[in-house]
PDB file of N, CA, C and O in Angstrom:
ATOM      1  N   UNK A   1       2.699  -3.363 -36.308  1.00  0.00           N
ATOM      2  CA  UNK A   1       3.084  -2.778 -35.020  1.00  0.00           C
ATOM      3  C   UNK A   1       4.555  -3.105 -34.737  1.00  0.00           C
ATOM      4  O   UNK A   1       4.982  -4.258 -34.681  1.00  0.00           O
ATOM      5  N   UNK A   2       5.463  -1.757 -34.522  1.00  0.00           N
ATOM      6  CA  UNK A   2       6.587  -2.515 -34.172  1.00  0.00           C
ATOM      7  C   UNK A   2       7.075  -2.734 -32.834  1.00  0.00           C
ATOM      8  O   UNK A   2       6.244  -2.536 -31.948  1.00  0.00           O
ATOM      9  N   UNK A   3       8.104  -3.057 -32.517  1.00  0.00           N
ATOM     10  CA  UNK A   3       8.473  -3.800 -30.832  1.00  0.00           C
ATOM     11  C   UNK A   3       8.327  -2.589 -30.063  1.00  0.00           C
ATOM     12  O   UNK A   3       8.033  -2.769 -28.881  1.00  0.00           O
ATOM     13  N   UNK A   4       8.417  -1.789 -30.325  1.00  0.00           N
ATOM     14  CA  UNK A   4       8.448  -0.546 -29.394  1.00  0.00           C
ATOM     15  C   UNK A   4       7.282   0.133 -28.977  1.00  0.00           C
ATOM     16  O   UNK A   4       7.173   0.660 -27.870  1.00  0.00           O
ATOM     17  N   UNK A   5       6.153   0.125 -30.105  1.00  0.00           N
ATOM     18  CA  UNK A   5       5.260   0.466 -30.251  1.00  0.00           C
ATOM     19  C   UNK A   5       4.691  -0.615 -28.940  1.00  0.00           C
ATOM     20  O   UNK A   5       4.306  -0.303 -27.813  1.00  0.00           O
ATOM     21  N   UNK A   6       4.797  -1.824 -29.505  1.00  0.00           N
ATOM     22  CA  UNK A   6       3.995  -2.897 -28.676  1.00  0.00           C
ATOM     23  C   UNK A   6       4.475  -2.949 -27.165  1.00  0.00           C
ATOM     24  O   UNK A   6       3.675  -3.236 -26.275  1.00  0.00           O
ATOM     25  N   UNK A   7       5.638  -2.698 -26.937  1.00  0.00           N
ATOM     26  CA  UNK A   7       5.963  -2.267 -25.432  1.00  0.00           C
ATOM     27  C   UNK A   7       5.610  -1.276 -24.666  1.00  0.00           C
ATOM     28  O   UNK A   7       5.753  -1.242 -23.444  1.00  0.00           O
ATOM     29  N   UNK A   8       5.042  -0.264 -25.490  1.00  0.00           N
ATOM     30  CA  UNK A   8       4.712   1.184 -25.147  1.00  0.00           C
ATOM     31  C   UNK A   8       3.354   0.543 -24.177  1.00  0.00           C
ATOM     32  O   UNK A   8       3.103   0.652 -22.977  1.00  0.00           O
ATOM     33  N   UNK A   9       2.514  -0.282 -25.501  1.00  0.00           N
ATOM     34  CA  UNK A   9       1.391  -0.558 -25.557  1.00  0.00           C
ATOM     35  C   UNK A   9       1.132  -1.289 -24.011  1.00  0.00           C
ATOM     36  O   UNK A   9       0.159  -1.356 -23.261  1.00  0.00           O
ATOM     37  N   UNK A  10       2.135  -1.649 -23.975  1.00  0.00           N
ATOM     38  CA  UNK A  10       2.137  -3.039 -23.231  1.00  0.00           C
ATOM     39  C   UNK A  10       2.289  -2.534 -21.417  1.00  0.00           C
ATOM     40  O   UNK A  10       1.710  -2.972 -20.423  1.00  0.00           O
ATOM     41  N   UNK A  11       2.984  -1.802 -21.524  1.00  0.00           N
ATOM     42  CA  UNK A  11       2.993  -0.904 -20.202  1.00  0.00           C
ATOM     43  C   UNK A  11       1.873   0.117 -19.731  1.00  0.00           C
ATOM     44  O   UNK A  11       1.483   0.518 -18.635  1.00  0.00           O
ATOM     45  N   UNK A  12       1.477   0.396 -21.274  1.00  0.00           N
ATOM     46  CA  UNK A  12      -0.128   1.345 -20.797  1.00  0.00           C
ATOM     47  C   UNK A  12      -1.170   0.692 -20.166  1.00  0.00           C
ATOM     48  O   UNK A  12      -2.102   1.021 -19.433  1.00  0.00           O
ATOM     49  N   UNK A  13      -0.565  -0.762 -20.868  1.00  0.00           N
ATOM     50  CA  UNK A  13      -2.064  -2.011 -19.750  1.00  0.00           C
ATOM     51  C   UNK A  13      -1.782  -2.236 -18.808  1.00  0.00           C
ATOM     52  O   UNK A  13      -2.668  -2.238 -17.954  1.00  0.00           O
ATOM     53  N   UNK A  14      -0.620  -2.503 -18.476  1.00  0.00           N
ATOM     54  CA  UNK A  14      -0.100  -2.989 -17.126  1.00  0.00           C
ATOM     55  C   UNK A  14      -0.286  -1.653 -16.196  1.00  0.00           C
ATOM     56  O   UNK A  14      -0.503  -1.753 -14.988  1.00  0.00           O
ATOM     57  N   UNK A  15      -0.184  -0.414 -16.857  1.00  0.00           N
ATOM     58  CA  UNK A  15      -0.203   1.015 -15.738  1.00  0.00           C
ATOM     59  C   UNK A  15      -2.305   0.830 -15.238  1.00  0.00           C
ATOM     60  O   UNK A  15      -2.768   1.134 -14.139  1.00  0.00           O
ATOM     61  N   UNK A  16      -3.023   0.340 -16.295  1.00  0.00           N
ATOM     62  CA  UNK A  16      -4.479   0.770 -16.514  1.00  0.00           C
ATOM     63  C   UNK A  16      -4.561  -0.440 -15.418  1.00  0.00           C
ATOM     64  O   UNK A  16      -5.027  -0.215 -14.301  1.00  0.00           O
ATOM     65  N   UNK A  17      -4.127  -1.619 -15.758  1.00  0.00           N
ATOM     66  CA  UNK A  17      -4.188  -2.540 -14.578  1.00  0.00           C
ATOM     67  C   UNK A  17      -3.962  -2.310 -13.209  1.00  0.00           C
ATOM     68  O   UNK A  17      -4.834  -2.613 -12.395  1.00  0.00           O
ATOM     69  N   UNK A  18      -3.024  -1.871 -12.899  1.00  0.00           N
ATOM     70  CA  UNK A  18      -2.629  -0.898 -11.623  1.00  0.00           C
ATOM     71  C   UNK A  18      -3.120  -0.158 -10.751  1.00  0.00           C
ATOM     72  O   UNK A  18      -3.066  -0.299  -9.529  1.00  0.00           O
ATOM     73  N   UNK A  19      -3.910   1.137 -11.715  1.00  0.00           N
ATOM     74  CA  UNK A  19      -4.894   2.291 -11.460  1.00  0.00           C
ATOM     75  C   UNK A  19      -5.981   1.198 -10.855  1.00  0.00           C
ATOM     76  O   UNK A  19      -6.241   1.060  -9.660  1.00  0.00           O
ATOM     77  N   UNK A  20      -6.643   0.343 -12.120  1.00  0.00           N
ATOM     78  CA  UNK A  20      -7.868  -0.352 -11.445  1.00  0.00           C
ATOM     79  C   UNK A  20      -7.234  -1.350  -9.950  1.00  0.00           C
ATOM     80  O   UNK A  20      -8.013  -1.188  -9.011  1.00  0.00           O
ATOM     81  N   UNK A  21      -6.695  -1.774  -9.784  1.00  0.00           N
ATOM     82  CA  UNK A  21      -6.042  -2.363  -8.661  1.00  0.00           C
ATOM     83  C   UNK A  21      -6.144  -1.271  -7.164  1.00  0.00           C
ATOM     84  O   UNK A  21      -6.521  -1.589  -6.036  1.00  0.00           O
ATOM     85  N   UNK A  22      -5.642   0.130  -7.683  1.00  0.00           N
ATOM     86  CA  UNK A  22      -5.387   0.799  -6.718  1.00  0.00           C
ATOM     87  C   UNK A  22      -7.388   1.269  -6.238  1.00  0.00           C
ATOM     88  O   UNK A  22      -8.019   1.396  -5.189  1.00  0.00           O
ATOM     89  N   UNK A  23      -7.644   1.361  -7.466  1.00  0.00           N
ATOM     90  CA  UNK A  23      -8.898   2.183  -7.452  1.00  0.00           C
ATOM     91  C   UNK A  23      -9.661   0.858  -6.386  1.00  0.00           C
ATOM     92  O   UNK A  23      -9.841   1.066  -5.186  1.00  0.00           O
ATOM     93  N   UNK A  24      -9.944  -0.117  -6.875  1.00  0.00           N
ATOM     94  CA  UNK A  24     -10.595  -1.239  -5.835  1.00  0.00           C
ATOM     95  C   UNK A  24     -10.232  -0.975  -4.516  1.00  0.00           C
ATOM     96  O   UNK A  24     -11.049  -0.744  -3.625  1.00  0.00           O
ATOM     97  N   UNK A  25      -8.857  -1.008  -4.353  1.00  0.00           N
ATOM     98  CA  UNK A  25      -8.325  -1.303  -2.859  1.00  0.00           C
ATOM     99  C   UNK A  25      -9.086  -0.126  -2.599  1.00  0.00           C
ATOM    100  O   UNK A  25     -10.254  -0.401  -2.323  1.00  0.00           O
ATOM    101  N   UNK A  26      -8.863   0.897  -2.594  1.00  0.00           N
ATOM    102  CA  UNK A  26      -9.304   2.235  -1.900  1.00  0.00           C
ATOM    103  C   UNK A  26     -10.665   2.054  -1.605  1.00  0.00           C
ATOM    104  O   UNK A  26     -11.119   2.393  -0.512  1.00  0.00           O
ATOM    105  N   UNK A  27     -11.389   1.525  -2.529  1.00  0.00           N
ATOM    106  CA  UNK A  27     -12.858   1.242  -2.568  1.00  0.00           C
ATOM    107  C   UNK A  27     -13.111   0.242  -1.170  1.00  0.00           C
ATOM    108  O   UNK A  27     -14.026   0.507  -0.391  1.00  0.00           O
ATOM    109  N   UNK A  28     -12.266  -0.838  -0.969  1.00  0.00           N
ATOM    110  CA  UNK A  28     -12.959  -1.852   0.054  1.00  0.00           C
ATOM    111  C   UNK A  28     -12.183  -1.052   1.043  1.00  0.00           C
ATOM    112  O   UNK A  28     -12.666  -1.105   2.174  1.00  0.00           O
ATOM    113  N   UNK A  29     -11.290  -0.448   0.942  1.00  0.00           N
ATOM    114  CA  UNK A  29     -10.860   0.356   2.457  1.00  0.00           C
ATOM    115  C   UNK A  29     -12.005   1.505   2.805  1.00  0.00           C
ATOM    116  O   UNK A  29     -12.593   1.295   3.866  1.00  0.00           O
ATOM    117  N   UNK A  30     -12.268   2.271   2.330  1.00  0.00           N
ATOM    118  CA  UNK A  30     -13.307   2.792   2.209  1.00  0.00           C
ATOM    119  C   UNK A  30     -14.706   2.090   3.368  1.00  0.00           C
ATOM    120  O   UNK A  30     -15.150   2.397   4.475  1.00  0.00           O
ATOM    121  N   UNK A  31     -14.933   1.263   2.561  1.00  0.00           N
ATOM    122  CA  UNK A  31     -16.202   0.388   3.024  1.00  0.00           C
ATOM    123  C   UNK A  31     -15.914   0.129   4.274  1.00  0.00           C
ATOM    124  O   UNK A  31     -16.513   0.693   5.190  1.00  0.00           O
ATOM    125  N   UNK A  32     -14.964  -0.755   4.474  1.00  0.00           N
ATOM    126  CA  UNK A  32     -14.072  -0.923   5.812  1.00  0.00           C
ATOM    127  C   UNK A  32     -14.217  -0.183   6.588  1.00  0.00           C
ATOM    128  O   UNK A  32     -14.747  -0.548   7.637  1.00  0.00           O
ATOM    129  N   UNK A  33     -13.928   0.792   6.464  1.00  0.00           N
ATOM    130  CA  UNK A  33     -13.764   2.306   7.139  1.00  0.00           C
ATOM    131  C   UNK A  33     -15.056   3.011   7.904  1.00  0.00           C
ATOM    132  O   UNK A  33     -15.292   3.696   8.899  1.00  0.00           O
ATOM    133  N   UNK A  34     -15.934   2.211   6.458  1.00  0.00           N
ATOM    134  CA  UNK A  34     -17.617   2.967   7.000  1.00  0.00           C
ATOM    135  C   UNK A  34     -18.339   1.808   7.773  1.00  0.00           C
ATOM    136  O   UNK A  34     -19.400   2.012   8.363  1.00  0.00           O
ATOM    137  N   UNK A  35     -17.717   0.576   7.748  1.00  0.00           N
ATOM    138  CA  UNK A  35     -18.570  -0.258   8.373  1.00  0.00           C
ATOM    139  C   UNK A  35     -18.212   0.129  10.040  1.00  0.00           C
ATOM    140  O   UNK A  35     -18.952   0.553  10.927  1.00  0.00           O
ATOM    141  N   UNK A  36     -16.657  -0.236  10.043  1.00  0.00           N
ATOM    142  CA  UNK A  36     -16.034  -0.107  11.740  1.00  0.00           C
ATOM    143  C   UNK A  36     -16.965   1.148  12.038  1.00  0.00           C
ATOM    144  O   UNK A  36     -17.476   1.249  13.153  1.00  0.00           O
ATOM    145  N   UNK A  37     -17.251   2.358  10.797  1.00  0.00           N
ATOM    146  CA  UNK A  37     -17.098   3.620  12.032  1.00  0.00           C
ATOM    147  C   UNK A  37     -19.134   3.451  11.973  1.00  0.00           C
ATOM    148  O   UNK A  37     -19.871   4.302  12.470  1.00  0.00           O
ATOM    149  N   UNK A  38     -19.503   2.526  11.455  1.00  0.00           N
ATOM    150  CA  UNK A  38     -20.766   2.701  12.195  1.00  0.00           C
ATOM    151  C   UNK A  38     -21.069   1.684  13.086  1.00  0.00           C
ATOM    152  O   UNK A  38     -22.102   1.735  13.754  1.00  0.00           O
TER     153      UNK A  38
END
């Protein structure tokens, strides 16, 4: 693997990390959202 390759690599985890980060938050806001509004 060369350095570039592995940086490519390396940012696709950190972006997949992110997504799942964003995807959670939305999820407990969500919940949040449904608890207040009942």
């Amino acid at each position: 693997m060369t350095g570039k390759e592995h940086e490519e690599w390396a940012l696709d985890d950190r972006d997949a990390k992110a997504l799942i980060g964003v995807m959670l938050a939305l999820q407990v806001a969500f919940l949040t959202v449904t608890m207040l509004w009942l």
